[in-house]
N, C-alpha and C positions, 0 to 999 in steps of 0.2 A: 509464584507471584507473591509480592509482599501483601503485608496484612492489611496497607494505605489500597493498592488495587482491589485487594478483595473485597473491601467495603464499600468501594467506590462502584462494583457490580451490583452489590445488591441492588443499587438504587436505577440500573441499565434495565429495558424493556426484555424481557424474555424471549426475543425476538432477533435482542441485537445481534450485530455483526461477529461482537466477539463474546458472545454468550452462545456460540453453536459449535458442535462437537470439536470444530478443529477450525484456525481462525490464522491470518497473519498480525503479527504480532509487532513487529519493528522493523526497521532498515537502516541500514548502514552504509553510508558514502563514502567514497573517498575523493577528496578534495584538493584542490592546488592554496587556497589562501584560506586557511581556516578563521583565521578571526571577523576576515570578512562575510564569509557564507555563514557561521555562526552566528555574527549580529545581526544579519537579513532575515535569516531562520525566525529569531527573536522579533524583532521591531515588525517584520513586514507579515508573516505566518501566523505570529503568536506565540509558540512556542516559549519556553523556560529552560533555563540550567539546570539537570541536578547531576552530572555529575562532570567536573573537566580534571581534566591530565595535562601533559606537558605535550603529545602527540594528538587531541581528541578531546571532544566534549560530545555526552549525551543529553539529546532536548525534548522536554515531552513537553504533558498537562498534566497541572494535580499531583505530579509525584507518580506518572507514567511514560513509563519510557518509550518513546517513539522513532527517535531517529538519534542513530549516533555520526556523527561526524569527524573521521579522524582526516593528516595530513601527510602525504606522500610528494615532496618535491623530484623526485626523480618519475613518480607516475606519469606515463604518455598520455595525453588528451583521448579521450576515446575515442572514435571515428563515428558518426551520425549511422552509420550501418551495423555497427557493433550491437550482437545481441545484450542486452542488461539492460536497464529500466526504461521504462515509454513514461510511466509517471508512478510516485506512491501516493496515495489518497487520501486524507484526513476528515475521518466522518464526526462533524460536529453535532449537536446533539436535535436540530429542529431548524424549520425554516427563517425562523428570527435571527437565530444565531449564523446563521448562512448569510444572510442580509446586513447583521453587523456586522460582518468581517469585510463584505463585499463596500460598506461603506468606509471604513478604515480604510480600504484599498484604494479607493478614488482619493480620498485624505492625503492619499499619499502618492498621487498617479504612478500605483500599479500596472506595469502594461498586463494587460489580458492577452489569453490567445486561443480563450473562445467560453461560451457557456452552451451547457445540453440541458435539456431534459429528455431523461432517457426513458419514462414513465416510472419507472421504480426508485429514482432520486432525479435531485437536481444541482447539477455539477456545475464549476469555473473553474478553469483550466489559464494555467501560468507555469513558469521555471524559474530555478530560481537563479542565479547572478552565473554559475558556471554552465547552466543549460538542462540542470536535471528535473524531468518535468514532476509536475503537480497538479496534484485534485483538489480541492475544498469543497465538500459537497454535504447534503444531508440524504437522507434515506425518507422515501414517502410511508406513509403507516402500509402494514403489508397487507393490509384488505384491501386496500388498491391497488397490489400487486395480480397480473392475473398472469395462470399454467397452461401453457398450451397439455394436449393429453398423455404428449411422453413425457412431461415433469419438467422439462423447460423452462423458462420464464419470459413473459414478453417484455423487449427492451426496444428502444428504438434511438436513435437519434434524433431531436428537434428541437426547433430555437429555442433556448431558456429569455424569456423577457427581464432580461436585467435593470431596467427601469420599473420594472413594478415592485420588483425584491429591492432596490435602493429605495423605493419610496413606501414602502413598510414599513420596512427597517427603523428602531429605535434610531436616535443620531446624539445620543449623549455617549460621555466619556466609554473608551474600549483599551480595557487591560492585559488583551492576552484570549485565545481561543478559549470557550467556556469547561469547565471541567465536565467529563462525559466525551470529550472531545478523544479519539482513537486512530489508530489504522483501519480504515474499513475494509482495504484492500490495496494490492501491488501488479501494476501492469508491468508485463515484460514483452521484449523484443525477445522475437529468439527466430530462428532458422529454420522451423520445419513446422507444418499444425500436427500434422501425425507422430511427431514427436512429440510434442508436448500434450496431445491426447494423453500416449500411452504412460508420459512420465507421470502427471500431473491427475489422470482418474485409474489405471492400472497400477502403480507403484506408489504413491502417495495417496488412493483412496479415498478422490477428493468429486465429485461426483460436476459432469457436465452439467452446465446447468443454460448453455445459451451459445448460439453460433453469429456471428458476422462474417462476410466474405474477408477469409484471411485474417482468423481469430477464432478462440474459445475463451469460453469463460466457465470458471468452475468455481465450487464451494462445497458447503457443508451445512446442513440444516436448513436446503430449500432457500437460503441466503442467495442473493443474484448472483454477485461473485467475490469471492476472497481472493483469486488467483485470474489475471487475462492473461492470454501471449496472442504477441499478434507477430504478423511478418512482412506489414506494410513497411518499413525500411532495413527490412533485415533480412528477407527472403535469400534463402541457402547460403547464409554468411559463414565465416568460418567460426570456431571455437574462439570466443573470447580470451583474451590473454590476459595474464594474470594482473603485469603492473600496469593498471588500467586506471584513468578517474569514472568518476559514477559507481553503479551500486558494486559494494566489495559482497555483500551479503544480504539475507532476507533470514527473516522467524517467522515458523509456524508452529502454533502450538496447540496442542493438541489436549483439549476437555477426554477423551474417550482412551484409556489406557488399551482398548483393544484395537481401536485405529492406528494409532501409534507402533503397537507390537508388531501387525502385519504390514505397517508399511517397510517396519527394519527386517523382515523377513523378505518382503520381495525384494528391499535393495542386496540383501545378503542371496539371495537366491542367485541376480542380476550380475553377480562378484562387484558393485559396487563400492568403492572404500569409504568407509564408517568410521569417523574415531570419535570418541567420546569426552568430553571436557565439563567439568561441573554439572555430572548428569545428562548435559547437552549433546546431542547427536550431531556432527558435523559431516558434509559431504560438500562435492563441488555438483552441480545440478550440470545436466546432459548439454548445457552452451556457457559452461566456464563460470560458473556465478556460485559463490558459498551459500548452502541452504543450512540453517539449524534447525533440526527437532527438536521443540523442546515439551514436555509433558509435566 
């Protein structure tokens, strides 16, 4: 990580999302009309440029990188049942900042397509211009978080009152999601829960942490979840194909140089293919989707 993220940690709760052993990190699209999903990203998200190409540009906060977006005119539309992203997540730093975005959005009649409170945060839910879904949400303090006694966490689905967070909410000028602003987490579609059990806390060491019918949720450091898969439209799909739009890849990176070690030993165990690029560990995850470890 650069030395602009690193210091930009210090000042993160000990707590956070990505201050726990092993954390997702970025995500990367691929898109039909880049300049247009990248100016939406920008204007309507928040997000920033820092780096574009002549194929792609990467968008964060603060000088962190969060989503890269490149362009593939020959990519086939993906099909609504195709395992690869339900949504990526963008944990801003407090309920204020939840509320100013949430008013930028009406600013702008953003369509919504839903808000939760899940007791452990509280989310709103949209996509963006090609259909790839989104979170904006904040995290509640985790003493309000409560364990069931297998270490669990309890979450639920229920109405988030978006008229009380609009009318909290600051309503002066809004520049851009606040710095502190991250990935909290990455939902995935994928074809099987017993699969993605075994890939996501056996092989990747990422510890269940919450069940829905037709879902898991996992993480790391008692966090709710850095990683869902669900199979509410993706139940026994086939193997994602390669030249696909939506997610081309996900990062996970990893604080704990020994989680890291044994998870390239079980994929090496597994004869899963590994190759390695600027340190980076690359693989295609068990429903056609590129995973990076990166430590």
């Amino acid at each position: 990580m650069t030395e602009t993220i690193q210091k930009q940690e210090t000042t993160l709760p000990v707590d956070h999302a990505v201050v726990m052993p092993a954390f997702v990190e970025r995500s990367h699209l691929i898109v039909h009309d880049l300049p247009a999903v990248s100016a939406w990203y920008q204007r309507i998200i928040g997000l920033s440029p820092i780096e574009t190409g002549m194929s792609g540009v990467t968008l964060g906060v603060a000088g962190r990188p969060l989503l890269t977006l490149t362009s593939d005119g020959s990519a086939a539309k993906a099909p609504r049942n195709a395992p690869g992203l339900f949504h990526h997540a963008f944990l801003v730093p407090d309920r204020e900042q939840l509320g100013r975005w949430l008013v930028h959005a009406a600013a702008n009649d953003v369509r919504l397509q839903g808000a939760s409170d899940h007791l452990v945060s509280e989310a709103i839910y949209l996509a963006d211009p090609e259909g790839n879904g989104i979170e904006i949400y904040r995290d509640r303090p985790r003493e309000e978080w409560r364990y069931q006694t297998d270490g669990m966490v309890e979450m639920n689905t229920l109405p988030l009152d978006l008229q009380a967070l609009y009318d909290e909410a600051p309503k002066g000028d809004w520049s851009g999601l606040a710095a502190g602003t991250t990935i909290g987490h990455i939902h995935l579609q994928v074809s099987d829960i017993p699969e993605a059990d075994a890939f996501f806390r056996d092989v990747l060491g990422l510890d269940l942490m919450a069940r829905y019918p037709g879902a898991s949720f996992f993480a790391t450091g008692r966090y709710h979840h850095h990683v869902a898969a669900n199979i509410w439209n993706s139940r026994r799909a086939p193997k994602r194909q390669g030249n696909m739009t939506g997610l081309a890849d996900y990062t996970i990176r990893f604080r704990d140089a020994k989680r890291h070690a044994a998870a390239l030993r079980k994929l090496d165990a597994l004869e899963i293919a590994v190759s390695v690029e600027d340190g980076v560990h690359r693989l295609t995850d068990p429903w056609g989707l590129g995973l990076k470890l990166a430590v």
